[in-house]
Every structure is written in C-alpha cells, then in structure tokens.
C-alpha positions in Angstrom: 229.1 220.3 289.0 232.2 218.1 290.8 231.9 214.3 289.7 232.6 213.0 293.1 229.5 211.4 294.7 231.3 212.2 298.3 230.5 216.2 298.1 228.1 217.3 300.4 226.5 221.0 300.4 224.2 223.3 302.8 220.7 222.9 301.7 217.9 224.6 302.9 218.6 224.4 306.7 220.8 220.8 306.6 224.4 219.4 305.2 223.4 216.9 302.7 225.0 214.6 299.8 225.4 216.9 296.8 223.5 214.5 294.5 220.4 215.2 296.8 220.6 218.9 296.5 217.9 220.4 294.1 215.4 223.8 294.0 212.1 223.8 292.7 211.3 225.6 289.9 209.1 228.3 290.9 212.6 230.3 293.0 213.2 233.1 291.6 216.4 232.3 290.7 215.1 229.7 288.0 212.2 232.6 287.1 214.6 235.7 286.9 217.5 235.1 287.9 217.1 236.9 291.3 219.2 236.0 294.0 222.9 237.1 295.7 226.0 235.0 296.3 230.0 235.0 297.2 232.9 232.6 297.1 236.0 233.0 299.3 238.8 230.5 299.0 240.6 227.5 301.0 244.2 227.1 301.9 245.2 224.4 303.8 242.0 224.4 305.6 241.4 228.0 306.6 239.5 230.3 304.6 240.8 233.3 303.5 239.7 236.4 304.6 236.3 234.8 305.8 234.9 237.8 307.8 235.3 240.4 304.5 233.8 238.2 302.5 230.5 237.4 305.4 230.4 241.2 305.5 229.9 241.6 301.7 227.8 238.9 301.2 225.0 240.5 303.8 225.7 243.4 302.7 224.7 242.5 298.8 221.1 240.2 300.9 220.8 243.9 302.4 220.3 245.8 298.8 218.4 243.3 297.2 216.0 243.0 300.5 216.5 239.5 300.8 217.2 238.4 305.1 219.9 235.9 305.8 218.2 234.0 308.5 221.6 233.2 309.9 223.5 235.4 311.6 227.2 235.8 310.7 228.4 233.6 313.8 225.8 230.8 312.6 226.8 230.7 309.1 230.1 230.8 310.1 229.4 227.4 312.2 227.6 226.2 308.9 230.4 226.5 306.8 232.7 225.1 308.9 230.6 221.8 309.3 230.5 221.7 305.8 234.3 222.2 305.4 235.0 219.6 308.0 232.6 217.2 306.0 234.4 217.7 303.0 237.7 217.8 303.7 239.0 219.3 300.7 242.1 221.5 301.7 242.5 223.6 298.6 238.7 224.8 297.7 236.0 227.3 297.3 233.4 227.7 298.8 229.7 229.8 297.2 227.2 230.5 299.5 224.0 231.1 297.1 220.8 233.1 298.9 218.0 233.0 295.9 214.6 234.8 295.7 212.6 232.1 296.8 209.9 229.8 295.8 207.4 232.9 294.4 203.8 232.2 293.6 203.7 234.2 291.4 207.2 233.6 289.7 207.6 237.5 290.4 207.3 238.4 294.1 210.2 237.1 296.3 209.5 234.5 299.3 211.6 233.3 302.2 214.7 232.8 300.6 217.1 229.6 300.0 220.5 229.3 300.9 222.6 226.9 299.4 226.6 226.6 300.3 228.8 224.4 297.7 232.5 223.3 298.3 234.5 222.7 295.2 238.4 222.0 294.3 240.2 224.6 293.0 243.1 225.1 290.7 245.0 227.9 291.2 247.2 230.1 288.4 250.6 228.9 287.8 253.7 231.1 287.7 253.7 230.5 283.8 250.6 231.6 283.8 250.9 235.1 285.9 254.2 235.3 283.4 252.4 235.0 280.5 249.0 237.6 281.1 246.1 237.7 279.5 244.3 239.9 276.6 240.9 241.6 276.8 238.5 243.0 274.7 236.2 245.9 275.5 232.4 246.2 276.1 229.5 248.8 277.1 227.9 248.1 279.3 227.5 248.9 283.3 225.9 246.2 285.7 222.9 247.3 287.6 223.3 247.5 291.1 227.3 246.8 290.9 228.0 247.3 294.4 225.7 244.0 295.0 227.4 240.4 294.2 224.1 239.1 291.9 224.0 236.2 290.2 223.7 238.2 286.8 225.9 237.3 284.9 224.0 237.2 281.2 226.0 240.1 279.6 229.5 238.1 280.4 228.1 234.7 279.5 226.3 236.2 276.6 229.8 237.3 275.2 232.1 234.2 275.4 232.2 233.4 271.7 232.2 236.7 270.6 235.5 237.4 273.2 237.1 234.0 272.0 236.8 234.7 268.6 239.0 237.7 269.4 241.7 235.4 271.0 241.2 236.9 274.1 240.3 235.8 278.0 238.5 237.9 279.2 236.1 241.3 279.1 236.3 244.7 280.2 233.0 246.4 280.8 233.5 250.7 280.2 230.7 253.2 279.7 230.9 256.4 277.3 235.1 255.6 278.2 235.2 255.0 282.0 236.1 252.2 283.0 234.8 250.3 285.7 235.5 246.4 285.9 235.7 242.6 284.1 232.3 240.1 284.7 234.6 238.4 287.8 237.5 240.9 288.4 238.8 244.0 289.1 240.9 245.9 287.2 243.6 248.5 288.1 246.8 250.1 286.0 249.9 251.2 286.7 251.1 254.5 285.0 254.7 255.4 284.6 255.5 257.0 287.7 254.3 254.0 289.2 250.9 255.3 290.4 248.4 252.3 290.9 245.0 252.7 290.3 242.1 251.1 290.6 237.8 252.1 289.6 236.0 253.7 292.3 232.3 253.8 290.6 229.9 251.2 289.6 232.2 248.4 290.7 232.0 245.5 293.1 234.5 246.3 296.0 236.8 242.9 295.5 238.4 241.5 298.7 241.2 240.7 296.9 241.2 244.4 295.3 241.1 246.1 298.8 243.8 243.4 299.9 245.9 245.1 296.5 244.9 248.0 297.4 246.6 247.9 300.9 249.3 245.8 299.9 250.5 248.2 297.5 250.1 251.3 299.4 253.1 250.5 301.7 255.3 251.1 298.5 253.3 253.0 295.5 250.8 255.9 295.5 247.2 253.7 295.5 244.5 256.3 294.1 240.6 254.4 293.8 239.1 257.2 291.3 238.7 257.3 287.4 240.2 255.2 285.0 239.4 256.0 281.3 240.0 253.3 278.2 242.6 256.3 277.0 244.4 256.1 280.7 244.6 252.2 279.8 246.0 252.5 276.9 249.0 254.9 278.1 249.3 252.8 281.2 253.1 251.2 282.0 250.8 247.8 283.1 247.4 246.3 284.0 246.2 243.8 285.9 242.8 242.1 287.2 242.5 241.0 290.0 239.8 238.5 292.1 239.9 235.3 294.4 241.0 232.5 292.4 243.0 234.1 290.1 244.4 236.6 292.5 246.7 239.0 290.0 246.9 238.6 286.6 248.5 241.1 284.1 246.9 242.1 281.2 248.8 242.6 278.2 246.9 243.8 275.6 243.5 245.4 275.3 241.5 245.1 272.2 243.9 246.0 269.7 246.1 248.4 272.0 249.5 246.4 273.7 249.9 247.7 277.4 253.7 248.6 277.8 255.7 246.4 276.5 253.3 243.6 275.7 254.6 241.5 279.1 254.0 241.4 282.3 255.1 244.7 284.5 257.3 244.5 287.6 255.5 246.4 289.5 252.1 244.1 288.8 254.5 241.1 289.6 255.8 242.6 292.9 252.2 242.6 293.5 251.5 239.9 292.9 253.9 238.1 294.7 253.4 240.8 297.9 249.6 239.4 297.6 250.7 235.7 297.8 252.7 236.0 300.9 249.7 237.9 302.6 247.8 234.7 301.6 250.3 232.6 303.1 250.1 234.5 306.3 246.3 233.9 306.5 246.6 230.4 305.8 248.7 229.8 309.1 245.8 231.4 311.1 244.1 228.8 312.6 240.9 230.2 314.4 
C-alpha cells in the first residue's frame, strides 16, 4: 500500500480517501480468495490500451459469474474521476471485482469493486540489457483464460525461486509450456520465428500488442512451445504491462543463446515502446 495519505480509490459505489477504504471479512475474497481483477497502465495521463483491457476484465467477471454493475462506458467515467483525483501521470491502475460479502463464507453475493491508482516505476534500459533468469515449475492455473486473484502457487514459490538466483517462474506441464505467474512468455528460434503459448494462458494485452508488432517483420506463430524448444531457442522474453519486454537469459540451468539479450527481442522491444508512445499522445 502507497504511503501518501492523498490517494483516493473507488469503493463500493464512491471515490474516497485511500485510508478509508476497507472490506469486511465475510467477502469471498478474504474467505477463498474468489474474485477477478486487471491493471492497465498510465502515461502522461492516458491509459494505455484502456478498451483491451475493459474487454478482458468483463470478460474474466463473465467466467467466474460475477456481474459488473457498471457498464464499460460507466466504469470508464469512474476511472477517469479517479485519475483526475489523483493526478498521478505515470501509474497503474487495478480494478478489483471480489465475490462478495457471503453468508455463508462459500456462496457468492453482490460483488465489490474496488479501483486503486498507484505510481509506477518502469524498467530501465540497463535493465532490459541485462535480462532476467527463471526457474521452472509444474503446474497449470485453473481457469487461465480468467485474470483471478490466485496467485498462491507464485507467492508460495518466492524463496524457493530466490534461492536459485533467479526472478522469476515459468509454469510448464508434462513439458509444454504455457506462461510466468504475471507474464507471458514467447522465444525466438534461429530463423527468427517468434512464438508465443496458445493453451492455458492468459491472453496478455501487451502479448497481443507483440504479437502484432512483430508480425510486420518476423513470422509470429501462437501454438506449442515445449521446455526442449526453450532450450534451443536463439532468445526469450516475457512480456506484461509494467515491465513490457524483458529477455530472459537463462532458464534453470540451461543459458538461452548466448547468455544476453537477443536483437530481435530488443527490436521488439523498442518497436513496443514507440507503440506506447503513440498511445500516450491520444488524448480522448
């Protein structure tokens, strides 16, 4: 939580000061963890991509039967009177819809949402440059096409993935691949195809923005990625909203390529941050 006592947030139906914003503890997200969200991100005042990210968050309320009682237009008009409260150029935004306040701590009730606005840091270049390793896991979410607020198995794994020097974890199953706890992942294989896990994977705006970024100059395939394709990859790289691309440069205890950054992931990368730019000098 921010340490400024001049946030405000969207709380059950009104804008109010952050330090006044609490759920009882009978919603089913305290109970079982039940309940949907997403985050999109701020540039100079304009979110990025808003209208992806609206349609992805219903659609994740829509398979796990909990209504928005706003309709897109009127949560769009919520978040910007929250934006304009805040004032915080550079910032994300969560918009949290739990299960409710259950009787029975079991069957879901009229849902709460909640909307947050936090500063955000983004990656430096010597960060990008410098890539990231990862370490392996079984495991497959349930309902992966639905942005949950599960996030146990990832959380659940932190020491475990530190201990092994790396940042982050890469969730497989029987050898297919399908995605990191907050990212997607895709590879690069020496004839400079770029591919990305179709299967039992959230759909990433930032991954479909890759995705048709680097189509106008590489073959793009969304299909099967095995841990043996990852290893004989020329690169990989994750991607997802705050941290947009980064490479990955080792896996476990396999080095991908040369152990740096590749220049096709950095051409991406860079393609990704000018189509960024260009949405940040929309105004609407």
């Amino acid at each position: 939580m921010p340490s400024s006592p001049n946030l405000y947030v969207y709380h059950r139906g009104e804008i109010i000061p952050l330090e006044k914003a609490f759920l009882h503890i009978s919603d089913l997200a305290v109970q079982r963890g039940y309940g949907i969200f997403d985050f999109f991100k701020i540039i100079n005042g304009i979110p990025l991509f808003l209208d992806d990210y609206l349609a992805r968050f219903y659609e994740s309320a829509r398979l796990m039967h909990l209504p928005v009682l706003l309709t897109p237009d009127e949560l769009k008009k919520v978040l910007y009177r929250l934006m304009a409260q805040n004032q915080i150029p550079q910032s994300g935004i969560k918009m949290v819809l739990t299960g409710g306040y259950s009787e029975d701590g079991y069957t879901p009730a009229a849902p709460n949402l909640l909307i947050t606005q936090q500063p955000i840091t983004l990656l430096t270049a010597a960060q990008v440059q410098q890539g990231i390793q990862v370490i392996t896991y079984s495991y497959i979410r349930d309902l992966a096409e639905a942005k949950t607020i599960n996030y146990s198995t990832g959380i659940r794994l932190q020491p475990h993935m530190r201990a092994q020097g790396a940042q982050d974890i890469l969730y497989h199953q029987n050898g297919i691949i399908t995605e990191c706890p907050r990212s997607n992942l895709f590879i690069v294989t020496h004839d400079n195809q770029v591919i990305t896990p179709k299967k039992d994977v959230l759909k990433g705006i930032t991954r479909k923005n890759v995705l048709e970024v680097a189509h106008q100059k590489y073959a793009t395939v969304e299909g099967v990625v095995t841990l043996t394709d990852l290893a004989q990859a020329k690169e990989a790289f994750t991607t997802s909203t705050t941290k947009q691309i980064l490479p990955v440069v080792q896996v476990d205890d396999q080095v991908i390529g040369n152990g740096k950054p590749g220049t096709v992931t950095l051409d991406l990368w860079q393609d990704l941050l000018s189509l960024e730019k260009q949405q940040a000098l929309v105004r609407v």
